[in-house]
Structures are given as C-alpha cells and as structure tokens.
NUGU-334183 format. One record per atom (N, C-alpha, C, CB): x, y, z; residue in three letters. Coordinates in steps of 0.05 Angstrom, whole numbers, plus 32768, in hexadecimal, padded with zeros to 4 digits. Glycine has a CB too. Layout:
# residues N
XYZALA...
END
This chain:
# residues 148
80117FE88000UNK800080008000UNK801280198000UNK7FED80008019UNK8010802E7FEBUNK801C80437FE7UNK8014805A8004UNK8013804C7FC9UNK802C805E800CUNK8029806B801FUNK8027808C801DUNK803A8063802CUNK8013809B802BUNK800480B08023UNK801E80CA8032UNK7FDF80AD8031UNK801280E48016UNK802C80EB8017UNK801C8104802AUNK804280EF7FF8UNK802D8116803BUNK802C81268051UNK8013813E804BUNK804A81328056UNK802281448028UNK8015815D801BUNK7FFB8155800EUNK802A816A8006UNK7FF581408009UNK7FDA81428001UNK7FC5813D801DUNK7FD5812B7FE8UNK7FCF81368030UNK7FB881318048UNK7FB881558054UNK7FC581148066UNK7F97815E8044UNK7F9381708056UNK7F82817B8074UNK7F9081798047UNK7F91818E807DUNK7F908195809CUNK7F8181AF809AUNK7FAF819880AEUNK7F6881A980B0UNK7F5C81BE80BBUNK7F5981C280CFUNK7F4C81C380B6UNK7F6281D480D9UNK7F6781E380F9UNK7F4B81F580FDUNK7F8881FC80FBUNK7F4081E98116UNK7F3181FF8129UNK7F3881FE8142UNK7F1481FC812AUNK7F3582198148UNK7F3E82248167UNK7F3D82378164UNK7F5682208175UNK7F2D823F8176UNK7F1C825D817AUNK7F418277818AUNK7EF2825481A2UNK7F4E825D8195UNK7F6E826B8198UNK7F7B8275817CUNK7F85825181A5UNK7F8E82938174UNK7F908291815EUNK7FB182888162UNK7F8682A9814FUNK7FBD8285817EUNK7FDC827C8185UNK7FDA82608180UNK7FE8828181A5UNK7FC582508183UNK7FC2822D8185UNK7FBD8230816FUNK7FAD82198196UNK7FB4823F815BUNK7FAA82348141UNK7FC78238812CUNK7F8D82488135UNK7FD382508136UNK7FF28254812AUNK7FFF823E8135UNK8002826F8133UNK800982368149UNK801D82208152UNK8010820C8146UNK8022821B8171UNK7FF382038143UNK7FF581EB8134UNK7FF981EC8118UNK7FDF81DD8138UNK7FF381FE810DUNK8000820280EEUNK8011820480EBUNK7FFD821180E0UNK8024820E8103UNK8039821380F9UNK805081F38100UNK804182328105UNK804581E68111UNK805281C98114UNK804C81B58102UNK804B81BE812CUNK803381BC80F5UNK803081AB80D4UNK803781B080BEUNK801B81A880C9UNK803B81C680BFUNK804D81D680A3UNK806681CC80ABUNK804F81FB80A0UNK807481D280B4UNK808D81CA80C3UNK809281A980B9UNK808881CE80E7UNK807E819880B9UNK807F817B80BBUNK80798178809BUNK8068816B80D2UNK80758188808AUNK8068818C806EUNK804481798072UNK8084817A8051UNK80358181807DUNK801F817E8084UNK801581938077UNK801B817B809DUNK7FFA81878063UNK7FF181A58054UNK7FD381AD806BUNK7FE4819E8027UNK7FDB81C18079UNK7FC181D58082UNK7FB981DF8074UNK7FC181E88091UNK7F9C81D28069UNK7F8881E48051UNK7F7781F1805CUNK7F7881D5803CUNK7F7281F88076UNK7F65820A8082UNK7F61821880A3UNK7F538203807AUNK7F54822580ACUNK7F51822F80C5UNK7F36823B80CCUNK7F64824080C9UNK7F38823980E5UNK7F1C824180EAUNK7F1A824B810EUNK7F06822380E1UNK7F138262810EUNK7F14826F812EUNK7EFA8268813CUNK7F1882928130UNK7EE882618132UNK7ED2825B813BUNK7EBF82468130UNK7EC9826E813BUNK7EA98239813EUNK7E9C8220813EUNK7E928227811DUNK7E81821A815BUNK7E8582428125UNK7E768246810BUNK7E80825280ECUNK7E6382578113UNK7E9C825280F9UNK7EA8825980DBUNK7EAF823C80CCUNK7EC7826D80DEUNK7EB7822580E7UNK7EC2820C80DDUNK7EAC81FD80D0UNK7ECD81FB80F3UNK7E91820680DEUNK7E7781F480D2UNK7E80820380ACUNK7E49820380E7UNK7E7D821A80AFUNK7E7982278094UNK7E91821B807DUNK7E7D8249809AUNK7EA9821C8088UNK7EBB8217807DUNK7EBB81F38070UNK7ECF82208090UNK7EA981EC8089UNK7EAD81C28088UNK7E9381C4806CUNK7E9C81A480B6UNK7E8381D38066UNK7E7081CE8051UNK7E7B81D48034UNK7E5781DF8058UNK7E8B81DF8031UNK7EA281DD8015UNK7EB681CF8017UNK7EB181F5800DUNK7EC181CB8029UNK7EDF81B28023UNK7EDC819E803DUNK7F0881C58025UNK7ED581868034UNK7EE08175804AUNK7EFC8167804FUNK7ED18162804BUNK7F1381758068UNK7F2D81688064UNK7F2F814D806CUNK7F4281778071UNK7F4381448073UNK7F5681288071UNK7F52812B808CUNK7F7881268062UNK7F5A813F809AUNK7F61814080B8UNK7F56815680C5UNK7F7D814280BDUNK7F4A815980D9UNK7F45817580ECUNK7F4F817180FFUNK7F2B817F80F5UNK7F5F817F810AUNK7F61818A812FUNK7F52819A8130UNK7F7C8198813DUNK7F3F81938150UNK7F2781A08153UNK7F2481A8816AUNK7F148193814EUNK7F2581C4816FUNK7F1E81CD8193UNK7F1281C281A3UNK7F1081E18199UNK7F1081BA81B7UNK7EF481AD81CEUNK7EDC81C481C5UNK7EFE81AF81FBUNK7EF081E381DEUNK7EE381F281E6UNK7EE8821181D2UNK7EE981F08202UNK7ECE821781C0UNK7ECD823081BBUNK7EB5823981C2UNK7ED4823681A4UNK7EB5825681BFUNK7EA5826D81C3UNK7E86825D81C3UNK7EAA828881A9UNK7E868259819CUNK7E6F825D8191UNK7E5F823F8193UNK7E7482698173UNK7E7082308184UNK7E5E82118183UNK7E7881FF8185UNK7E49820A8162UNK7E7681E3819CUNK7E8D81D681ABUNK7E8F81C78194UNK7E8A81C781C8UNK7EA881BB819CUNK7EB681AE8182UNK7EAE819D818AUNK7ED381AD8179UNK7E9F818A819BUNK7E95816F819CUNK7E77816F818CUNK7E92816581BBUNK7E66818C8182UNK7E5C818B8172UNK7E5D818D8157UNK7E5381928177UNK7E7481A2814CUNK7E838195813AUNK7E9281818133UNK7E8B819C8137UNK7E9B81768140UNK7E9E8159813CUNK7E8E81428132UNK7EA28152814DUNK7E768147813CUNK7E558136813CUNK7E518143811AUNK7E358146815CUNK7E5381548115UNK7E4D816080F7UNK7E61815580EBUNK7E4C818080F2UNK7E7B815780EFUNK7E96814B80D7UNK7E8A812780D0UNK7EC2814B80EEUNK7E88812180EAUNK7E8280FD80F0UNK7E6C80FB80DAUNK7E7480F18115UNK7E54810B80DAUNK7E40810680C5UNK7E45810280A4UNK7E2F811C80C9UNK7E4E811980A4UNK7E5881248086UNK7E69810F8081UNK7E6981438084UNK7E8081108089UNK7E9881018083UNK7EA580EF80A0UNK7EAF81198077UNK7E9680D980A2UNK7E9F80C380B5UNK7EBB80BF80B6UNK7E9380A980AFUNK7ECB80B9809EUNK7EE980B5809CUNK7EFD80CB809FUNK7EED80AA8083UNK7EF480E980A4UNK7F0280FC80AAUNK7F1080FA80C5UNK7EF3811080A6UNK7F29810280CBUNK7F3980F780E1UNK7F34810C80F8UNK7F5A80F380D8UNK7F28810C810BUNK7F2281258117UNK7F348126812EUNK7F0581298120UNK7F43812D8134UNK7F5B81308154UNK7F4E814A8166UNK7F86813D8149UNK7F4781448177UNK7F3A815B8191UNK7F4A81688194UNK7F32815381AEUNK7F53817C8197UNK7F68819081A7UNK7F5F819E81C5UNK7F6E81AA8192UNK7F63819A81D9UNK7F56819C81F3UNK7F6981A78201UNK7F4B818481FEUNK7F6381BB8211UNK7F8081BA8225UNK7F7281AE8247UNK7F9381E48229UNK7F5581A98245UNK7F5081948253UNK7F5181778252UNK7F4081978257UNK7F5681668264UNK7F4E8155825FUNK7F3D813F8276UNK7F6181518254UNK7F2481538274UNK7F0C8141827CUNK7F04812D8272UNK7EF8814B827BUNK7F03811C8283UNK7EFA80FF8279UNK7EDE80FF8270UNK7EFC80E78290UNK7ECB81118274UNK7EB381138273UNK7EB7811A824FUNK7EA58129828CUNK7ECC812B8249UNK7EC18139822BUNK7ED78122821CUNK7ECA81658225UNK7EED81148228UNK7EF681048217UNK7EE980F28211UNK7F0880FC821AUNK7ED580E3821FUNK7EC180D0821FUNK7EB580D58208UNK7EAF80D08234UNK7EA180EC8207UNK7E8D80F481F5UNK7E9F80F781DAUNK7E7D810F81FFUNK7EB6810481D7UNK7EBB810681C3UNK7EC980ED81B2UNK7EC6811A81C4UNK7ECF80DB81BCUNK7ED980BF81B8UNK7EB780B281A8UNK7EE680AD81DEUNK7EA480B581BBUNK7E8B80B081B4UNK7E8480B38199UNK7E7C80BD81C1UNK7E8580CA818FUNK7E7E80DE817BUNK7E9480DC8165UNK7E7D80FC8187UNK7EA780CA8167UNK7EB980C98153UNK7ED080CF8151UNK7EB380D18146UNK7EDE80E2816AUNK7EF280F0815DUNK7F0C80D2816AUNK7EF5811A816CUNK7F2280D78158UNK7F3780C98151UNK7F4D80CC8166UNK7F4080D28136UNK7F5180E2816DUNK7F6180E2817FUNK7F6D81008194UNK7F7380D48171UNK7F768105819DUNK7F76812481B7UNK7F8A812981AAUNK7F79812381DEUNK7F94814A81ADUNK7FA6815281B6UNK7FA6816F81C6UNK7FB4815081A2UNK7FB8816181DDUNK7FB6817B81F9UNK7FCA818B81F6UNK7FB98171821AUNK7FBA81A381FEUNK7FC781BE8204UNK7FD281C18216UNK7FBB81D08205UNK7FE681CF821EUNK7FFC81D88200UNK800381C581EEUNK801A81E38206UNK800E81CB81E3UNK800F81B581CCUNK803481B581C8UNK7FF981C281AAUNK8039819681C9UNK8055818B81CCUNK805A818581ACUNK8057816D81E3UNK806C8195819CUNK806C81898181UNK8071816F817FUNK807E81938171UNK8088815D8187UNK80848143817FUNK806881348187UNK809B8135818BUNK805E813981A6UNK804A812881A9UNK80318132819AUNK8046812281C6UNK802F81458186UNK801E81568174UNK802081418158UNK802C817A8170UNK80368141814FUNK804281338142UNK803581178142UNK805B81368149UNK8041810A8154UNK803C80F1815AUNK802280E28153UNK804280F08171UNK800D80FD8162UNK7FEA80F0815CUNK7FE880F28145UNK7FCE80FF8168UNK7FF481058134UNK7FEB810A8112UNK7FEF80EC8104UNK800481258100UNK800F80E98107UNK801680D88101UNK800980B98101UNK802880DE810BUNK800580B4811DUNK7FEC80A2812BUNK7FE080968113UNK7FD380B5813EUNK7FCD80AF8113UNK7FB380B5810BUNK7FB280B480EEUNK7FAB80CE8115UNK7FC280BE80DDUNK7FCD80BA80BDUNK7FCA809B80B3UNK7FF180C480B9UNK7FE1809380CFUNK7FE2807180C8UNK7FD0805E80CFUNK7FF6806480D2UNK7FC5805B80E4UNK7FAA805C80EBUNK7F91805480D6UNK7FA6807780F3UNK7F90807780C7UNK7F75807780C1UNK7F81807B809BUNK7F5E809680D6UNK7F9380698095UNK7FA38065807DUNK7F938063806AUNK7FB4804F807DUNK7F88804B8069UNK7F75804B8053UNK7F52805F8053UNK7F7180298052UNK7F5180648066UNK7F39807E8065UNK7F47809E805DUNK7F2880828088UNK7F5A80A48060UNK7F6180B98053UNK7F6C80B58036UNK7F7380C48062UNK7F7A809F8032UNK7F7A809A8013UNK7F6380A48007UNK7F7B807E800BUNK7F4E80998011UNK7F2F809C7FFCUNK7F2880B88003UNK7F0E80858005UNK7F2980CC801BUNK7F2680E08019UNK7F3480F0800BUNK7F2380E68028UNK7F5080EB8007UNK7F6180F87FF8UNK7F5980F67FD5UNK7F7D80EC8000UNK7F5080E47FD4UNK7F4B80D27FB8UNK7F2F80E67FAFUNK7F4280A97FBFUNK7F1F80EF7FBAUNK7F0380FD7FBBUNK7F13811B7FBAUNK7EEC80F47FDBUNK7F1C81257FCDUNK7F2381407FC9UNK7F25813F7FB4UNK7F36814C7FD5UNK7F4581337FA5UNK7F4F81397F88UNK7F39813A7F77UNK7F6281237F7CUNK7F2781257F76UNK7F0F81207F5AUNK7F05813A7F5EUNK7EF181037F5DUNK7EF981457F73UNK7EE3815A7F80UNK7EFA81747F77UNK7EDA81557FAAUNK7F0E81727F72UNK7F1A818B7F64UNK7F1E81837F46UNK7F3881967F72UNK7F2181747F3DUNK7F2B81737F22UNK7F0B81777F12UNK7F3E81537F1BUNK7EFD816F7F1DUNK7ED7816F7F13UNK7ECF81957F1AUNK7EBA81507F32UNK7EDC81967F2DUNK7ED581C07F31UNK7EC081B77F49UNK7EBE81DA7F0AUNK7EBA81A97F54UNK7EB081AC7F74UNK7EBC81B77F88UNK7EAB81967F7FUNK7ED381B67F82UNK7EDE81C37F9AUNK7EEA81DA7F87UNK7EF581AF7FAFUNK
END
C-alpha cells in the first residue's frame, strides 16, 4: 500500500485561540503538513466544513459560540472518515468520554508539546490510512470536476 504523502492530507484548524491556532499551523507546516484552513469560531468552522471537507481537523473542546463536541457531531455526519483530533487544554473525563462517543479520533492537550502534537497526527494518518486515501481521492475528483 502506497504510503500517503504529508502534502496532500489536508488540515483544518479551529480554535477560537488565535496563538493555538498559529502554533498549530505553524508545527504542521514545519512537518510539511498542508493546512488548508482555519477557523476562530464554531460558526465560521460550521460555514467553512459546508465547502471543503478536509482529511484532518484539530478541533477546540471549548469556544465562545458552538462547542467542538457539536461540531464534531456535524463533521461525523457529513464525513464519518474525516480524522477529527480534540484539542482541549482540559482534560475532563466527562468531555473525553462524550467526545470519543461522537467520533472524534484522538486529543491533543494544551499547551501543545510539538513532538507529542506530532506524534497523534502521525498516529492518526496511519491509523486511519486507508480512510484518508479515499478522502484524499474525493477531494482531487471534487477539484478537477470544479466542485471545489
């Protein structure tokens, strides 16, 4: 099995933080990880998740507007095979529960340690290998057809 290359798995960051949303872009860029987007809030990410669905999200627990365990519940619908990683700088067993429930793939706590940042991506790439193939495989068609 051809192993999937860094730059076509794309990354979307929400976090209502705009320092957590830079340090994580900037630790995936860094890793040649393509970040195809961002989002400071629940309701920009809802807006943003209805034109492109990525390969990967890191997803806030806690913002302002609408919690990332309800976005999450929306990514899970749309696109089941999308890789969702929590970003929390809690870690309540009560919201890791629910969000484990709801689909998401795997945490990462705040602050955020580049290698162990690293590490879950990585995880999670290999992991969920053959479901991002096919999402990756869909993006491309969905641009070469003009959907995206």
């Amino acid at each position: 099995m051809n192993m999937l290359d860094r730059r076509d798995i794309g990354i979307f960051i929400v976090d209502d933080n705009d320092i957590s949303r830079s340090m994580l872009r900037h630790i995936l860029n860094s890793e040649a990880f393509n970040v195809i987007g961002e989002a400071s809030s629940g309701v920009a990410a809802l807006d943003w998740l209805e034109k492109t669905i990525p390969e990967i999200v890191c997803l806030d627990v806690m913002m302002p507007d609408i919690s990332g365990l309800e976005i999450l519940e929306h990514i899970k619908k749309v696109s089941p095979d999308t890789v969702v990683l929590m970003v929390t700088g809690s870690n309540s067993k009560e919201t890791v529960v629910k969000a484990i429930k709801a689909g998401a793939n795997g945490f990462i706590v705040k602050p955020f340690n580049p290698a162990t940042l690293l590490q879950s991506i990585n995880y999670s790439v290999t992991k969920s290998h053959k479901q991002l193939r096919t999402l990756i495989d869909r993006r491309k068609a969905w641009k070469q057809t003009g959907l995206l």
